[in-house]
C-alpha positions in Angstrom: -4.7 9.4 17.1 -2.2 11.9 15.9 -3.2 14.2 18.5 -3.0 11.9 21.5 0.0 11.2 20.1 1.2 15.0 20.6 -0.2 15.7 23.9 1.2 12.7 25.1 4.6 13.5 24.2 4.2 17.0 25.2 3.2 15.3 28.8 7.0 13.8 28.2 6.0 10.9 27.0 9.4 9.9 24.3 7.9 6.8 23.2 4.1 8.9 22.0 7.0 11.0 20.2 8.6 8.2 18.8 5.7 6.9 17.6 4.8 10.5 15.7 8.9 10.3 14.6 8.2 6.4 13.0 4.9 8.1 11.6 6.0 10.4 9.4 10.0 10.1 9.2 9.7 8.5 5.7 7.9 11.4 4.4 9.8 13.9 5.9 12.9 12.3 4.2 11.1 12.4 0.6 10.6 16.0 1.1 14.0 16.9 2.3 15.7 15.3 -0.3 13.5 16.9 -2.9 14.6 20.1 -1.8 18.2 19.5 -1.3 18.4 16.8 -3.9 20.9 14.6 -1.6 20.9 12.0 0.8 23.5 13.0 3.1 21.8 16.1 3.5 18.2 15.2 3.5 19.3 12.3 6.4 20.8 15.6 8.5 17.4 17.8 7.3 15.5 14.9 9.1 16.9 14.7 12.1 17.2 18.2 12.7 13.8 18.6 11.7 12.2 16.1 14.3 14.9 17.4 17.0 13.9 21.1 15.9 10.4 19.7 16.5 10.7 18.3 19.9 12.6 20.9 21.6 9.6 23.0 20.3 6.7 21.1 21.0 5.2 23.1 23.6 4.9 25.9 20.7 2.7 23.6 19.0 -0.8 25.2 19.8 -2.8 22.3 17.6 -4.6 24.5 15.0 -3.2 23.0 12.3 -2.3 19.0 11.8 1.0 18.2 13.5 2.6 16.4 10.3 1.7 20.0 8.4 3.6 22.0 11.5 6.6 19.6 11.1 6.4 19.6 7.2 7.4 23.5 7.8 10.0 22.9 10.2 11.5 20.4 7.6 11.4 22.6 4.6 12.6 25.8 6.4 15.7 23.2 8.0 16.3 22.3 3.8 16.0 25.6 2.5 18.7 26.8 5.1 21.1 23.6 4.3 20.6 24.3 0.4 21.4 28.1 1.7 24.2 27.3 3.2 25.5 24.7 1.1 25.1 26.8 -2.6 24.2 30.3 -1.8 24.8 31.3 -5.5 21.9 29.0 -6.6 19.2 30.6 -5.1 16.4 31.6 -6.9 14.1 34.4 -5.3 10.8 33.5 -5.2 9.3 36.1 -7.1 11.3 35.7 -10.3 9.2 35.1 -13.4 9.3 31.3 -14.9 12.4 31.4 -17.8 13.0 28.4 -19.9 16.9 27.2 -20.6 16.4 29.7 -23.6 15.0 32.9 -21.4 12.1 32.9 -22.8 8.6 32.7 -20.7 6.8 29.3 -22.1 4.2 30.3 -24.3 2.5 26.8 -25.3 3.1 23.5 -23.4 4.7 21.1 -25.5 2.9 18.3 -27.1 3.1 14.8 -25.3 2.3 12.4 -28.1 3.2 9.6 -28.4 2.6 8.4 -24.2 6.1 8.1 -22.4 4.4 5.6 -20.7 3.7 3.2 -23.5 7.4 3.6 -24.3 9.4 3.6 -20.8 9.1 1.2 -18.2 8.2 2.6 -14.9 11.6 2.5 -13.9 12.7 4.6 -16.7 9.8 6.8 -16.1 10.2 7.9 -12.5 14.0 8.8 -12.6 12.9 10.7 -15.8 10.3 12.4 -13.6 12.8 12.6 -10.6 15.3 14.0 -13.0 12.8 16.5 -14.1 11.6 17.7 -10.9 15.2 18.0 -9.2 15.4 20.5 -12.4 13.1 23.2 -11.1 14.0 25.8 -9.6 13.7 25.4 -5.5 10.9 27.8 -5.0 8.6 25.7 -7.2 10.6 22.4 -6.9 9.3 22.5 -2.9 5.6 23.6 -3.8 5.4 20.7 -6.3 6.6 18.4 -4.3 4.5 19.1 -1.3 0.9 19.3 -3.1 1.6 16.5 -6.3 4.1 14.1 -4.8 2.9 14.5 -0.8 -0.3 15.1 -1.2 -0.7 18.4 0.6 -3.8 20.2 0.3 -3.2 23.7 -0.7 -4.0 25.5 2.6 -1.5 23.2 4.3 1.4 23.5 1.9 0.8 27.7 2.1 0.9 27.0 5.9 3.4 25.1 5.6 5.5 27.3 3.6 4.0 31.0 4.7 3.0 31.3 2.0 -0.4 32.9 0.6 -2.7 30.1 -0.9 -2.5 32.5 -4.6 1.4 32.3 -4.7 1.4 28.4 -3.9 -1.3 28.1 -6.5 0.7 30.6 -8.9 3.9 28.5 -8.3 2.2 24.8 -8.2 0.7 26.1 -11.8 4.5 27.3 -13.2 6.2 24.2 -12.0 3.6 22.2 -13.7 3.9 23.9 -16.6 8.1 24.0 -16.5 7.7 20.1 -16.2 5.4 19.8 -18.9 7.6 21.6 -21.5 10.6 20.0 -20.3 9.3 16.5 -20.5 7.4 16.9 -23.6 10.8 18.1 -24.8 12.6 15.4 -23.8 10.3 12.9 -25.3 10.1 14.6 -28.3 14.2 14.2 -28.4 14.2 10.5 -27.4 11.2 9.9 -30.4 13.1 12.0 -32.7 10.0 13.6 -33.9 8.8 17.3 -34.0 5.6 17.4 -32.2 3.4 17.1 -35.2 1.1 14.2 -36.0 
């Protein structure tokens, strides 16, 4: 359906692109505002995305899924905004993983007791949301697009041109920089020093 969807609107058909823009807007959105960690800006990442998108559409040649070709359009439109908006925050994307200390994690802190049998689910996700806006962008935007989307690896590297070894390099260091700084965070809220 997704493809009839596209050739339709690339016969000029605005409502078939409508249709894809109703589709996948909400997503889009999610990701943008992971990236730039603002509404304001992840509303103007959206729309420049999908306008980025139609004026392009001819481009699209089909040999990968449209939402995965738009997904790219959307991060490169957030990468530029957060570029523009805080150049001195930029991270390059082939700086090793540091900790808050500078040191490179070495063990992955223990996450006894189960945050979830202490927090609501409330409490939980803006502890997670919290957590994940923490990373730096390069593996903040990976995350995001294979553990919260759903991507599969090939599409988030094709999505980001990226290799599939440095999206699996940077899915594994963000997972690991969320694990430390979670299990550290519980282990402050508990009071307790890791050990059983």
């Amino acid at each position: 359906e997704e493809l009839q969807l596209v050739q339709a609107a690339k016969g000029g058909d605005v409502s078939a692109f409508e249709d894809l823009v109703r589709r996948y807007d909400r997503n889009v959105f999610r990701i943008a505002q992971h990236i730039t960690q603002n509404r304001e800006d992840a509303e103007d990442v959206v729309q420049d995305a999908f306008l980025k998108a139609y004026e392009n559409l001819k481009q699209f040649q089909g040999q990968s899924k449209f939402y995965t070709w738009l997904v790219r359009i959307a991060v490169n439109e957030a990468l530029m905004k957060l570029r523009r908006r805080r150049p001195e925050r930029m991270v390059s994307l082939d700086e090793d993983v540091k900790t808050e200390d500078d040191s490179l994690p070495r063990e992955v802190a223990d996450w006894s007791p189960n945050p979830e049998q202490q927090y609501s689910q409330a409490e939980l996700h803006d502890i997670l949301s919290r957590t994940i806006q923490g990373l730096p962008p390069s593996f903040r935007t990976v995350f995001v697009l294979r553990d919260v989307e759903g991507l599969s690896t090939e599409e988030t590297a094709e999505a980001l041109d990226l290799s599939i070894p440095a999206v699996k390099s940077r899915l594994l260091r963000a997972r690991l920089q969320l694990r430390e700084r979670l299990g550290r965070f519980f282990q402050k809220r508990n009071g307790g020093d890791g050990a059983k």
